[in-house]
C-alpha positions as CSV (number, residue, x, y, z in Angstrom):
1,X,0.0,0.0,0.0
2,X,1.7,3.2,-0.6
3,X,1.0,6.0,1.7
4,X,1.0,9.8,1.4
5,X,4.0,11.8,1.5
6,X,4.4,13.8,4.9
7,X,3.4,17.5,4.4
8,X,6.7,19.6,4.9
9,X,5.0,21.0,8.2
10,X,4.7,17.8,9.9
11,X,8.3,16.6,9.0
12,X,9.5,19.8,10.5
13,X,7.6,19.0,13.7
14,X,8.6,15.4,13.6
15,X,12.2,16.8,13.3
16,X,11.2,19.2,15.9
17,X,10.1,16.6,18.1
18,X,13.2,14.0,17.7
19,X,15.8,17.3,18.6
20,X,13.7,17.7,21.6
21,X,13.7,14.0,23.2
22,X,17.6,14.0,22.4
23,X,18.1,17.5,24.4
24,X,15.5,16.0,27.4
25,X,17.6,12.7,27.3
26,X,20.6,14.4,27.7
27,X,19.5,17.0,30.9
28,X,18.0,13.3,32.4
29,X,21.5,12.1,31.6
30,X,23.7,15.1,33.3
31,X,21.0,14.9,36.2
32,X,22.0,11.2,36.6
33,X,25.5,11.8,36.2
34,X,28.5,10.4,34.0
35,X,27.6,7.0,32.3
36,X,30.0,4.8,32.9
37,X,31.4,2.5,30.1
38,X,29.4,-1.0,31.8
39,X,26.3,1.2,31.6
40,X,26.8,2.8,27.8
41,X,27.6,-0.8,26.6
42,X,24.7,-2.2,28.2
43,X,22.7,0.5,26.2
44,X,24.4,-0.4,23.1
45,X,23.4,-3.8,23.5
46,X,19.3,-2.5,24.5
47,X,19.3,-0.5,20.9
48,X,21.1,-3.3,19.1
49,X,18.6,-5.6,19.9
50,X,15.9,-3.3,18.7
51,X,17.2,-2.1,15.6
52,X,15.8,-4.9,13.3
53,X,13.3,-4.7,10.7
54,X,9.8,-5.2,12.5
55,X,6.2,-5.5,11.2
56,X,3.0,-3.6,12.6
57,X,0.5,-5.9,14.6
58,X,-1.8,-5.5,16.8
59,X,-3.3,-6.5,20.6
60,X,-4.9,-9.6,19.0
61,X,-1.6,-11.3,17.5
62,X,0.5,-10.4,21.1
63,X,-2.8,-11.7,22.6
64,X,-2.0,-15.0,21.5
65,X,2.2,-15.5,21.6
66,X,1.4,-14.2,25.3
67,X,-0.9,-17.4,25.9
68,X,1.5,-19.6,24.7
69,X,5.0,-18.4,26.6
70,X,5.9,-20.0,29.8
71,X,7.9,-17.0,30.6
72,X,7.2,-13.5,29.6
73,X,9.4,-10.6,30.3
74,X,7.9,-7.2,30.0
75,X,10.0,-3.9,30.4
76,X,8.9,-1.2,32.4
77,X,9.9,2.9,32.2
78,X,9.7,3.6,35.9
79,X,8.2,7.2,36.1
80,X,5.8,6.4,32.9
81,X,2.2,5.8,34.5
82,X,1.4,3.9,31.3
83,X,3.8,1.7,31.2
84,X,3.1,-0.1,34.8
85,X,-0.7,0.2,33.4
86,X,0.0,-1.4,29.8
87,X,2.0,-4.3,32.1
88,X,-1.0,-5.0,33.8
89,X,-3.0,-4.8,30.8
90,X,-1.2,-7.7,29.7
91,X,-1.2,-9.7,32.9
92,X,-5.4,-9.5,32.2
93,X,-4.3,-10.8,29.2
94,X,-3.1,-13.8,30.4
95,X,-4.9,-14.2,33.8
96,X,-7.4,-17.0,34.5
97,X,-6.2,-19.7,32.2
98,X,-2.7,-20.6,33.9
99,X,-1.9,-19.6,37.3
100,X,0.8,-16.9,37.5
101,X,3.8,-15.8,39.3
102,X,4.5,-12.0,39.4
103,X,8.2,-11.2,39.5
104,X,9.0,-7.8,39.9
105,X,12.6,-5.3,40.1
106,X,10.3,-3.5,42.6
107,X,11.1,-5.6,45.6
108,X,14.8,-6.7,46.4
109,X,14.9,-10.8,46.5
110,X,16.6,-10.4,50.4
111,X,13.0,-9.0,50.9
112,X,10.8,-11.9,50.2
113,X,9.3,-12.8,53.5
114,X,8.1,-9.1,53.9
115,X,6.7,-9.6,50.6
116,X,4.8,-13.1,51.2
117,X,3.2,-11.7,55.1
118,X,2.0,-8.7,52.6
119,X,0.5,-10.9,49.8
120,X,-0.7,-13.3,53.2
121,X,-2.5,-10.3,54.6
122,X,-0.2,-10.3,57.6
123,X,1.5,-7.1,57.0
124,X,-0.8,-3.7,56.0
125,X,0.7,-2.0,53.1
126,X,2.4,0.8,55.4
127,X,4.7,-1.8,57.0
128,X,5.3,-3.8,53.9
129,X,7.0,-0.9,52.2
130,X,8.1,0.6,55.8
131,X,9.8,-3.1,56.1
132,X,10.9,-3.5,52.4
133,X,12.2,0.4,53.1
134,X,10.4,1.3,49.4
135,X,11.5,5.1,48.9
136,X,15.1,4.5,49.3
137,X,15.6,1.4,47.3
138,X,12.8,2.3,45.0
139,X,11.3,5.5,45.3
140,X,9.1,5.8,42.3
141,X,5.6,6.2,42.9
142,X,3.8,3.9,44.6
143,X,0.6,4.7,43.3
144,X,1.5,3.6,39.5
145,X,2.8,-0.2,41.2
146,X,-0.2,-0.8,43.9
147,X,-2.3,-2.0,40.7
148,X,0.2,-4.6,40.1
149,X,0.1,-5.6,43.6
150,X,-3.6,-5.7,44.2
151,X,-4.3,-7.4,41.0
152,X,-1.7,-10.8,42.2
153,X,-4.0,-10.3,45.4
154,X,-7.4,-10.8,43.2
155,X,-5.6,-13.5,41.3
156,X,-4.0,-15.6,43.6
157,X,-0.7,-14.9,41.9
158,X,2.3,-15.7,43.5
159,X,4.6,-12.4,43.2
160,X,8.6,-12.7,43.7
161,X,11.4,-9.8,44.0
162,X,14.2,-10.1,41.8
163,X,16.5,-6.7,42.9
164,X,19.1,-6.7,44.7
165,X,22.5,-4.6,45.1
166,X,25.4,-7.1,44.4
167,X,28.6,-5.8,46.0
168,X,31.0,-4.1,43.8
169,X,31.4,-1.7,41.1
170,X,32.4,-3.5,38.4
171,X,29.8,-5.2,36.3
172,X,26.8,-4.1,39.0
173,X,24.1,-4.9,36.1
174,X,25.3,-7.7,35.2
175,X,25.3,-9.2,38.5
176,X,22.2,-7.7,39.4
177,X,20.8,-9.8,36.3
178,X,22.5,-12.9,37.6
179,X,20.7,-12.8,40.9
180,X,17.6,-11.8,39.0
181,X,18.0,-15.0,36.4
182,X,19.0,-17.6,39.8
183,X,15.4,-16.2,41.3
184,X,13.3,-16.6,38.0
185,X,15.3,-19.9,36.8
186,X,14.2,-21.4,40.2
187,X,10.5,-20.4,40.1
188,X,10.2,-21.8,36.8
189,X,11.3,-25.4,38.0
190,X,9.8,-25.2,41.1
191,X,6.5,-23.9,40.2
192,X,6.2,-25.7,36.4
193,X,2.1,-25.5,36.4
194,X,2.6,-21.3,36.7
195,X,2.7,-19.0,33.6
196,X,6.0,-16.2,35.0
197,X,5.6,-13.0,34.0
198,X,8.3,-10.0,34.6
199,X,8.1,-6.9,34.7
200,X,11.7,-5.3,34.4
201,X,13.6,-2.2,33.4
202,X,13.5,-2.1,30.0
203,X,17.3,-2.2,29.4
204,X,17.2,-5.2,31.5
205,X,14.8,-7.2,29.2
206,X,17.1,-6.9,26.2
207,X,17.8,-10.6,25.0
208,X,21.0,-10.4,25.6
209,X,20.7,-9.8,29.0
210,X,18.1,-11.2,31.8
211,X,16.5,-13.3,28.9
212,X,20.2,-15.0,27.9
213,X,20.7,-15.4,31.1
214,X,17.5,-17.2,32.2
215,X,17.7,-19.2,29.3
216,X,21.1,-20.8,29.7
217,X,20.6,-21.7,33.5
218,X,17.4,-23.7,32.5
219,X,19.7,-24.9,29.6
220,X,22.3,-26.2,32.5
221,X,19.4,-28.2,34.5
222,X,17.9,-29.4,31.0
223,X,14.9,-27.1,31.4
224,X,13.2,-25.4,28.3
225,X,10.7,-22.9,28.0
226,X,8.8,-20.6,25.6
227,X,9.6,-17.3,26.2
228,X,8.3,-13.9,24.7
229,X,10.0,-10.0,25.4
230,X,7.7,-7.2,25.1
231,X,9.5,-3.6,24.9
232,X,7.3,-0.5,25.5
233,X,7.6,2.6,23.6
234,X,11.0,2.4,22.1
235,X,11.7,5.9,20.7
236,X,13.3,4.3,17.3
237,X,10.2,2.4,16.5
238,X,7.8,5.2,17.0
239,X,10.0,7.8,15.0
240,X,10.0,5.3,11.4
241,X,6.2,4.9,12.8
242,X,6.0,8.5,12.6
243,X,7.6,8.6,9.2
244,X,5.1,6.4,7.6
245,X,2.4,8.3,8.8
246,X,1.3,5.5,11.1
247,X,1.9,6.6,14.9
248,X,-1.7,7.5,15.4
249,X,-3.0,3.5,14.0
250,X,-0.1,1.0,15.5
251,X,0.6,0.6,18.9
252,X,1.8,-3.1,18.5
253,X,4.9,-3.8,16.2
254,X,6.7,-7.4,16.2
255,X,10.1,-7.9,15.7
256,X,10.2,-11.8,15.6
257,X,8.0,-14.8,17.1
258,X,9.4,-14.0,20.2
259,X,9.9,-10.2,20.5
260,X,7.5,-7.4,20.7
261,X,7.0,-3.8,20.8
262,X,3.9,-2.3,22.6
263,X,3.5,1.7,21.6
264,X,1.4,3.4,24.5
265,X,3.4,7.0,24.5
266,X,5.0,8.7,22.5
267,X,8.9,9.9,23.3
268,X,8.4,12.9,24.7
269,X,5.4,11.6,27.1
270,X,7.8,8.9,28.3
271,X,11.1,11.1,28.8
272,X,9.0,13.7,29.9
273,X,7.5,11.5,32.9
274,X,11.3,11.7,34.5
275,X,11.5,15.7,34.6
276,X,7.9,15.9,35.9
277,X,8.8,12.8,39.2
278,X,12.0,14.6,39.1
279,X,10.5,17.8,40.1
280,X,8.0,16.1,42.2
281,X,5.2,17.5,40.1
282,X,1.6,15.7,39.4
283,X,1.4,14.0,35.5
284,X,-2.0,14.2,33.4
285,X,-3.8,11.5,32.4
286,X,-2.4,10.3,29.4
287,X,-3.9,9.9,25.8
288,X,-4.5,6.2,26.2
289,X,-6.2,4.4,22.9
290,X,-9.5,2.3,23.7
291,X,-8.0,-1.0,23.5
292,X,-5.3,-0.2,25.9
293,X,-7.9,1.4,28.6
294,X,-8.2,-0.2,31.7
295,X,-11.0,1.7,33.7
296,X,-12.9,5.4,33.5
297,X,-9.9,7.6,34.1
298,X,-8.2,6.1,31.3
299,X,-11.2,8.1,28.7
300,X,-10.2,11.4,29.8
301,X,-8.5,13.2,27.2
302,X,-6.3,16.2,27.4
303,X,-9.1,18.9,26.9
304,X,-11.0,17.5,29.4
305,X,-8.3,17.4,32.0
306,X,-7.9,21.1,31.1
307,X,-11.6,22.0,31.0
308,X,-11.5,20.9,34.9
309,X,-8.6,23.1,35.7
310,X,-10.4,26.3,34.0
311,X,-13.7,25.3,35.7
312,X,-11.5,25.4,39.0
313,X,-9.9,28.2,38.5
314,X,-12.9,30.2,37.7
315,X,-15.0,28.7,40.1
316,X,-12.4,29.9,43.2
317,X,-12.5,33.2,41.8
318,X,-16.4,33.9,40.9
319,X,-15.8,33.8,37.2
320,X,-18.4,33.2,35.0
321,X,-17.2,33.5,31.6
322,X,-17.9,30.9,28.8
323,X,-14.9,29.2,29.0
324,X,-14.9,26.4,26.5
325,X,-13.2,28.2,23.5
326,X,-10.1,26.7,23.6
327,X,-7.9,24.2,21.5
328,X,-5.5,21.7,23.3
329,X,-2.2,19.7,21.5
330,X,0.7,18.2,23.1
331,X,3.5,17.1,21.9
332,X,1.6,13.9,20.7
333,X,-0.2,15.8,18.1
334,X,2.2,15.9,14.8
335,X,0.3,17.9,12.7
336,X,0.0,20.7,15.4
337,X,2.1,23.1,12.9
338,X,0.0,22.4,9.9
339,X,-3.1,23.3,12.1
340,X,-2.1,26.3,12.7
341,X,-1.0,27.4,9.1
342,X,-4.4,26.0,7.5
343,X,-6.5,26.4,10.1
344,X,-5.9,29.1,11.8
345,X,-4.3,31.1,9.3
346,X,-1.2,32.2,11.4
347,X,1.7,33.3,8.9
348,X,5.1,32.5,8.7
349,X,6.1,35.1,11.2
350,X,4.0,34.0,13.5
351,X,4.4,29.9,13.0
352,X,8.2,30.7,14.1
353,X,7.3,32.2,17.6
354,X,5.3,29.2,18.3
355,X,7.7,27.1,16.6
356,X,10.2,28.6,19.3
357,X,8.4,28.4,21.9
358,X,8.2,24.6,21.6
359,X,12.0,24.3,20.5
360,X,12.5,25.2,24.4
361,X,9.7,22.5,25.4
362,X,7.6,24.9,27.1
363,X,3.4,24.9,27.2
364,X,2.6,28.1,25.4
365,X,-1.2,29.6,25.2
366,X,-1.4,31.7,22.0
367,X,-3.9,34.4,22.7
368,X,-5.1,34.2,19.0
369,X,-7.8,31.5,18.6
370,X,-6.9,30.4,22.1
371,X,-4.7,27.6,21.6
372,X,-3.0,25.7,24.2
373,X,0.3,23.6,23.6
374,X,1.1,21.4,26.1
375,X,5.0,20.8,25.9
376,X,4.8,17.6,28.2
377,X,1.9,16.3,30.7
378,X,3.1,18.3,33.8
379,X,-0.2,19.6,35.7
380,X,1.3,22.6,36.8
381,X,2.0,23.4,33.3
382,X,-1.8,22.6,32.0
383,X,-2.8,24.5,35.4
384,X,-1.0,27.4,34.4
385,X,-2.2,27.7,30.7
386,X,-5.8,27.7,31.9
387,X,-5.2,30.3,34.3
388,X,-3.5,32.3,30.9
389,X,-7.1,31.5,29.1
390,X,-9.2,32.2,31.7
391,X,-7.4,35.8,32.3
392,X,-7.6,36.2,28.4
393,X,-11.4,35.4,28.0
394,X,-11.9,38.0,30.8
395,X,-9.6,40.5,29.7
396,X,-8.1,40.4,26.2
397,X,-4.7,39.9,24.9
398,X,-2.8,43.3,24.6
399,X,-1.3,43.4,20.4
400,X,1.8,44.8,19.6
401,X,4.0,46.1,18.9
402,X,4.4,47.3,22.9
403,X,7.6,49.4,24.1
404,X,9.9,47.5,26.0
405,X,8.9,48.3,29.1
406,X,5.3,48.2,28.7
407,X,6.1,44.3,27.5
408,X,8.4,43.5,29.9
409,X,5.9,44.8,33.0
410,X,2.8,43.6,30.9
411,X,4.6,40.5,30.9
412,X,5.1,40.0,34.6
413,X,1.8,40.5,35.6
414,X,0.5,38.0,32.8
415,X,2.8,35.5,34.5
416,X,1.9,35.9,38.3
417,X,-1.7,35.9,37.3
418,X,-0.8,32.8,35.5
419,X,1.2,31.2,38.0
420,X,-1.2,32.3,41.0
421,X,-3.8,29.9,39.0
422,X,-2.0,27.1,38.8
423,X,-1.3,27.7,42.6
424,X,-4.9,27.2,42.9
425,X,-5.1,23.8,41.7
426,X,-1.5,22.4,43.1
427,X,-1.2,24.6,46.2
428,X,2.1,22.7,47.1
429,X,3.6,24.2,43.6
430,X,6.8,26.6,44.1
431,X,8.9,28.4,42.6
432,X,12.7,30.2,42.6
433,X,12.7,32.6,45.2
434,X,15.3,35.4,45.3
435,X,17.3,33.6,48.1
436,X,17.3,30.9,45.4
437,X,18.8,33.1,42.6
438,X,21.3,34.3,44.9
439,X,21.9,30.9,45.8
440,X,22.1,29.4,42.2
441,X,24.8,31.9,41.2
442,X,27.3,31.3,44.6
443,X,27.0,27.7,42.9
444,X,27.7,28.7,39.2
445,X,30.6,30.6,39.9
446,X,32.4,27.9,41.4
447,X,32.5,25.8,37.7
448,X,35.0,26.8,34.9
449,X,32.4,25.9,32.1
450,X,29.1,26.6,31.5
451,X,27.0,25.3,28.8
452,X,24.2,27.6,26.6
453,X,21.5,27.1,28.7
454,X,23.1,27.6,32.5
455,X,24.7,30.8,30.7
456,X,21.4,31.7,30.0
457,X,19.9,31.1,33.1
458,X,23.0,33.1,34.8
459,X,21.9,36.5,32.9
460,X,18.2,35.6,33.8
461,X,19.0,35.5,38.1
462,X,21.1,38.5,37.5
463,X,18.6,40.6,36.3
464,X,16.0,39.1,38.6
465,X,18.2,40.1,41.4
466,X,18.7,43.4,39.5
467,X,15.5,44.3,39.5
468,X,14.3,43.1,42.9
469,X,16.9,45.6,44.3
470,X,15.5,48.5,42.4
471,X,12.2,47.6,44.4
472,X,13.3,48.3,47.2
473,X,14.9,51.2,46.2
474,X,11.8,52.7,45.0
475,X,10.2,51.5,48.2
476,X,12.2,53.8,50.0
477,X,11.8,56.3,47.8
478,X,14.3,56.4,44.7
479,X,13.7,57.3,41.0
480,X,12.5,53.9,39.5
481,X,12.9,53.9,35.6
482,X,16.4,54.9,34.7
483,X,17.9,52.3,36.5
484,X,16.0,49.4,35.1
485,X,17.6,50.3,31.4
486,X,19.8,47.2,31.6
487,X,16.9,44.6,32.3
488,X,14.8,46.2,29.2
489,X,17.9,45.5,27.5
490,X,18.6,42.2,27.6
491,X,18.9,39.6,24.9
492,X,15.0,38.2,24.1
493,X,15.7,35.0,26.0
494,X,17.3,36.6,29.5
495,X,14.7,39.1,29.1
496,X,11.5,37.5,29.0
497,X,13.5,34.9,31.4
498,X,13.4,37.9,34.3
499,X,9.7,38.9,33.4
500,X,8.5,35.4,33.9
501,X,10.9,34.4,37.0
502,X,9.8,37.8,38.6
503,X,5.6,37.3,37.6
504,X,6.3,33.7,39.5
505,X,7.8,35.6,42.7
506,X,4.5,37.6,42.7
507,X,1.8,35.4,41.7
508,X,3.1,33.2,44.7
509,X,3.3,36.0,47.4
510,X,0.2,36.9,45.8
511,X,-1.8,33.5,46.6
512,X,-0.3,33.2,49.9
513,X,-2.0,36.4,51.0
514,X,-5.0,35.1,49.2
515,X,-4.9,32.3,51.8
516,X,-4.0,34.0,54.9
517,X,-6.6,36.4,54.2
518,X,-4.9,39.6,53.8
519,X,-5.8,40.0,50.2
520,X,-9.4,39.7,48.9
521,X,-10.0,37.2,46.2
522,X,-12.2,39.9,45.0
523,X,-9.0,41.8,44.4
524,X,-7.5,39.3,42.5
525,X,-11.0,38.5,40.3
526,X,-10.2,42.0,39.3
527,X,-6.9,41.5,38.4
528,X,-7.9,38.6,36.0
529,X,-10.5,41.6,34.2
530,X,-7.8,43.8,33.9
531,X,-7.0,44.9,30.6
532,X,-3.9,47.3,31.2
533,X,-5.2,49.9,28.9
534,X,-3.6,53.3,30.3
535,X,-0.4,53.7,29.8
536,X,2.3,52.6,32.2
537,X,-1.1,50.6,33.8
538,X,1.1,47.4,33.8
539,X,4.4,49.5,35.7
540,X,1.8,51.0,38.2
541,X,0.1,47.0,38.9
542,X,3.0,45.4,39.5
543,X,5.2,47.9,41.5
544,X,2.3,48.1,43.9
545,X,1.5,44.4,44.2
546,X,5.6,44.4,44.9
547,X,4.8,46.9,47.7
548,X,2.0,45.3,49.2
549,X,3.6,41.7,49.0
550,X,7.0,42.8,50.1
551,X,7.5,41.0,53.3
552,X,6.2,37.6,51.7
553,X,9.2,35.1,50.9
554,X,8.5,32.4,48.6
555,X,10.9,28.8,48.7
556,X,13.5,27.8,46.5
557,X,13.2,25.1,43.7
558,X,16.6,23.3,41.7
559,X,17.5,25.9,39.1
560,X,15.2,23.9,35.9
561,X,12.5,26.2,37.6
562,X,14.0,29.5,36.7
């Protein structure tokens, strides 16, 4: 069958797309640390083992190799929701016909018998993961593994650990996948009658590792087996998917008889999941395609996640606005470029800001049309565009071309209005205080190099902590203007840097005397109608707000929330 060739706007966002997962894979990487040559030649061997010619499937076809495998090893991306849910998708799959053992890297294999008294109902789940000491030798979140847990519980399933810490530097995954092999090489000739099924870190499924090694200790006692790996959401797969036009209609490719892919996310979702657990911030429901749903929560969809955080938002503040005007894309949606174009007729020009905007992975609301691009699931991000489209429904969207200061001050207020919203619906949000500037550049000038970005981010704390002096100059009485020259001055990206940083500052102190009570939520309803019309309105808003919030402090974040 041949299919259509790719409009040139969707290969630009595919392209797009792919420099984007590469630039998140890297930050995940320097926030892990240096790789290690054991660790880069594992990879190797993860990608080699992938990077064969597959054919598209579907649920039906890894239905039925799943029915027939005596040992199935499914590979898991820890801080990806839908990749513990798809793995128990699967174990539904296969449920009810064989009895099954559950072996899992969750639990460590020294902590068995605090897993069998929880599975016995002897131990309540606090003391289980008290006992099995879950947030230091696990940490990821609970919530996305007690499915997993209640579902052996339902079943009868036996369920096994298969983690541990060998001694030593040297070779640590390898040995970690020896102990894990001993463990799941025992089950299977102890417990022939039960169907074992896996759930691993992907890179540990790769055949050449946990798989080989299972394998040749059954070999040893003369034991076979039928065995079938299922990868989720390799990046490579869904980028030649992507290609071919065929992202949005396969989610099941199949390498071989005995090696599948399941598709469930795209890239971006998946890498994205580390920054948001990383930053300790809430994920949306992900996009999940009906025969991949598990229960109700699974049909929302992204507009309706965001529908409930602008009906929130509105509702705290007495808003009664029709609010359901809106577009949502994410980074799922391909042909979000081509939309825009022949859709909404945006030009050229304009294409380019919004193409820059999701070059830096950010969630952007564009004022015209009131679209909303989500640049990865984060709640706090989807919380804050609704708070951006609820101010804009209720006051307008100033055009340019605006002086520089008028921007940069029109700016600021935009973003603590913004950011006091999302406040609303995650009160436990925060953001980069100026203790926290100060702090991030005592750290900064201790280091020789600095890439792009921490350059960046130097020139945007500088100018934060800049302006925050002139404050309180003017507080006490100085000349304000004058001296603020060198912020309006700034290169685009340090300068809308210090608008935003310095809207966040506000829109926090701004909620917290919300909450205490010293500031009306009638004065901020206001706020939110405000369309800055006079001129130097925007100067005047937030150099009082400054006053009136002065003594609040807000708390400091790492330095990705700058």
């Amino acid at each position: 069958m041949t299919r259509p060739a790719l409009s040139a706007a969707r290969r630009e966002f595919i392209d797009l797309q792919r420099d984007l997962a590469r630039r998140i894979k890297a930050e995940i990487q320097d926030s892990i640390g240096k790789t290690g040559a054991e660790l880069e030649r594992y990879q190797r061997e993860y990608h080699r083992g992938l990077a064969r010619s597959w054919t598209p499937s579907d649920l039906d076809a890894l239905r039925a190799a799943l029915r027939g495998a005596d040992v199935i090893y499914c590979g898991d991306y820890h801080t990806l929701p839908q990749a513990q849910k798809t793995a128990l998708r699967l174990l539904e799959e296969v449920s009810g016909r064989r009895p099954v053992t559950l072996a899992l890297e969750v639990v460590y294999d020294r902590d068995q018998g605090a897993l069998d008294r929880y599975m016995a109902g002897e131990l309540p789940e606090a003391d289980f993961l008290a006992a099995i000491d879950y947030e230091r030798t696990w940490g990821f979140p609970w919530v996305q593994y007690r499915p997993l847990f209640e579902w052996a519980l339902r079943e009868g399933a036996r369920v096994v650990g298969i983690n541990s810490d060998p001694a030593g530097k040297r070779g640590h995954l390898k040995r970690r996948d020896r102990v894990a092999a001993e463990v799941l090489a025992r089950e299977v000739i102890e417990r022939p009658e039960r169907r074992l099924f896996v759930l691993d870190g992907d890179l540990h499924v790769a055949r050449e590792h946990l798989p080989a090694l299972v394998r040749a200790s059954l070999r040893r006692r003369r034991r076979a087996g039928r065995f079938v790996v299922v990868f989720q959401n390799s990046e490579a797969i869904y980028w030649e998917l992507a290609e071919q036009g065929l992202e949005q209609t396969v989610d099941v490719v199949r390498l071989d008889e005995e090696t599948w892919c399941v598709l469930s996310a795209t890239p971006m979702v998946k890498l994205g999941s580390y920054l948001i657990w990383q930053e300790n911030d809430e994920e949306l429901h992900p996009r999940v395609r009906e025969a991949w749903r598990r229960d109700p929560e699974d049909r929302y969809d992204y507009p309706d996640q965001f529908h409930g955080f602008v009906r929130a938002i509105a509702a705290f503040l007495d808003i009664r606005e029709t609010l359901d005007t809106f577009t949502v894309f994410t980074a799922e949606d391909l042909e979000f470029l081509d939309w825009l174009r022949h859709q909404r007729g945006f030009s050229e020009r304009e294409v380019a800001d919004v193409k820059a905007q999701v070059e830096r992975a950010e969630s952007y609301f564009i004022p015209r049309g009131h679209v909303v691009y989500l640049g990865n699931l984060s709640v706090n991000h989807a919380a804050e565009e609704a708070a951006h489209y609820v101010n804009t429904v209720c006051a307008g969207h100033k055009e340019g071309p605006l002086s520089r200061q008028v921007d940069f001050y029109y700016r600021a207020m935009k973003e603590a209005l913004g950011y006091f919203g999302s406040k609303v619906i995650n009160h436990k949000r925060a953001c980069t205080s100026v203790a926290g500037f100060e702090g991030f550049l005592r750290e900064v000038a201790r280091r020789r190099h600095r890439d792009s970005q921490e350059a960046l981010m130097v020139r945007v704390a500088r100018a934060v902590l800049r302006h925050k002096a002139m404050e309180a100059a003017v507080l006490a009485g100085a000349p304000a203007r004058r001296s603020l020259r060198s912020v309006y001055e700034l290169d685009p990206g340090a300068y809308g840097g210090a608008a935003h940083a310095l809207g966040y500052i506000l829109g926090d102190a701004l909620y917290a005397a919300v909450m205490d009570g010293s500031v009306e939520r009638e004065e901020v309803r206001r706020l939110y109608y405000e369309p800055f019309e006079a001129e130097g309105s925007e100067f005047v808003a937030y150099m009082d707000w400054a006053r009136r919030l002065a003594s609040r402090s807000t708390r400091t974040l790492p330095r990705r929330s700058v």
